[in-house]
C-alpha positions, 0 to 999 in steps of 0.5 A: 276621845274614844269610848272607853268602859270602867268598872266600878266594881269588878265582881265574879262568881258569887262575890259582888265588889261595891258598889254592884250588888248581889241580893237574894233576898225575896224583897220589893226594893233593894239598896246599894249601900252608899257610893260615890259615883264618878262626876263626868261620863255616864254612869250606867247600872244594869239591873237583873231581877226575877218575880214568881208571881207576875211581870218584873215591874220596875217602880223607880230607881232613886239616890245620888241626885234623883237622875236615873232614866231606863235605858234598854229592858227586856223580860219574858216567863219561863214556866211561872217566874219571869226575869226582867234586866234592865239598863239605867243610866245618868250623867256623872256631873249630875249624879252625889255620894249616896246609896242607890234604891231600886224600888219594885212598889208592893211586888216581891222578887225574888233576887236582885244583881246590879253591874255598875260602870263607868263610860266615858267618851260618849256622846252626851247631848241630852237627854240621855234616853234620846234616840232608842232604836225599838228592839226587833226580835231576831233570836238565834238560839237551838231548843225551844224556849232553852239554849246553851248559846245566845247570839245576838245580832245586830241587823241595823249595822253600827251607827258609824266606825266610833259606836261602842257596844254594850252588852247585858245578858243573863241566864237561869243557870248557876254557872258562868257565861263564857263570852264571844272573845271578840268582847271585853267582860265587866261583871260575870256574876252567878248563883243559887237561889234562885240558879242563875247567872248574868255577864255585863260586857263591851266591844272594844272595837265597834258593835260586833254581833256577840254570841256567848255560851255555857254548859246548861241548856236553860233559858236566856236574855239580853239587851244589847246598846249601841253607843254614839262617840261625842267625836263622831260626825253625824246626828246626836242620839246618846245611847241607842237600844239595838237589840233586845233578845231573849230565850226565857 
């Protein structure tokens, strides 16, 4: 069975489709009202957040059953505030109808949006966090600390021809990201305060090295997965986390 990416909520612009969110709230912990999640596949949920005053620390993410592990995070300081993304992920049979609280303990953020989706045809040996390449920095990107483009490359190659990429990248700009046309968007949500934008997208075709633009030179970052088919020879690692870059 090839890979294949379900949105679960196809939201654009300012408008959030449930069960993703978006929160501008100054708050320390954010809800996803509750949902009901697929119960097979895995279930991802990507997590773009900003503080003022510190790192972006993730305390918990709790609901639908207690199962969500931390796949792949990145964050880096632009001036005095600091964006953090962050992948969660769990596996659909384990997962109950529920609201979803991602929990930062007594630090306040500044916003909060998450990008939910469905993924099926993985491979699902647990534990699913097993097997995480370690980021290797490797930023291609004009400007110092700022860039109208970002272009992550994936150095390692794909694990083999069934490996699917997934891609998280966000930027401090209140308007869209135009993604490399070889990848397929899910979510493609922006806004103001604070100006920002994130884009959740994958590779139909194998893990390509996605390079995507917009209008502002402004900060950036990214987690890119690599993700192993359940029908492909070889070892069995879940999900991988390739690359990590960032121009925050």
């Amino acid at each position: 069975m090839a890979i294949t990416f379900t949105n679960l909520g196809a939201s654009s612009g300012t408008t959030a489709v449930a069960p993703d969110i978006r929160d501008i709230n100054d708050l320390t912990s954010y809800t996803i009202p509750s949902w009901n999640p697929p119960d097979d596949g895995i279930v991802m949920l990507c997590i773009f957040n900003g503080r003022a005053d510190g790192e972006v620390v993730l305390n918990s993410v709790t609901g639908n059953g207690n199962v969500w592990n931390s796949i792949g995070d990145w964050q880096y300081p632009q001036e005095a505030v600091t964006r953090g993304i962050e992948i969660q992920a769990a596996y659909g049979s384990q997962l109950s109808e529920g609201a979803t609280v991602i929990e930062y303990d007594i630090f306040t953020q500044l916003m909060c949006y998450v990008s939910i989706f469905h993924v099926q045809g993985a491979n699902e040996i647990p534990p699913i966090y097993e097997n995480l390449r370690n980021p290797v920095n490797n930023i291609q990107a004009d400007g110092s600390g700022t860039s109208t483009d970002g272009l992550i490359v994936n150095n390692e190659g794909p694990f083999n021809s069934e490996s699917r990429g997934l891609l998280f990248l966000a930027h401090n700009a209140n308007e869209a990201i135009t993604l490399d046309p070889t990848w397929v968007k899910l979510d493609d949500m922006n806004g103001a305060g604070p100006a920002v934008g994130m884009i959740t997208a994958y590779d139909p075709d194998g893990i390509s090295d996605p390079d995507c633009t917009w209008t502002t030179s402004t900060g950036w970052g990214a987690v890119m997965l690599e993700l192993k088919s359940a029908t492909a020879p070889g070892p069995s690692p879940t999900l991988y986390q390739v690359r990590s870059n960032q121009r925050w």
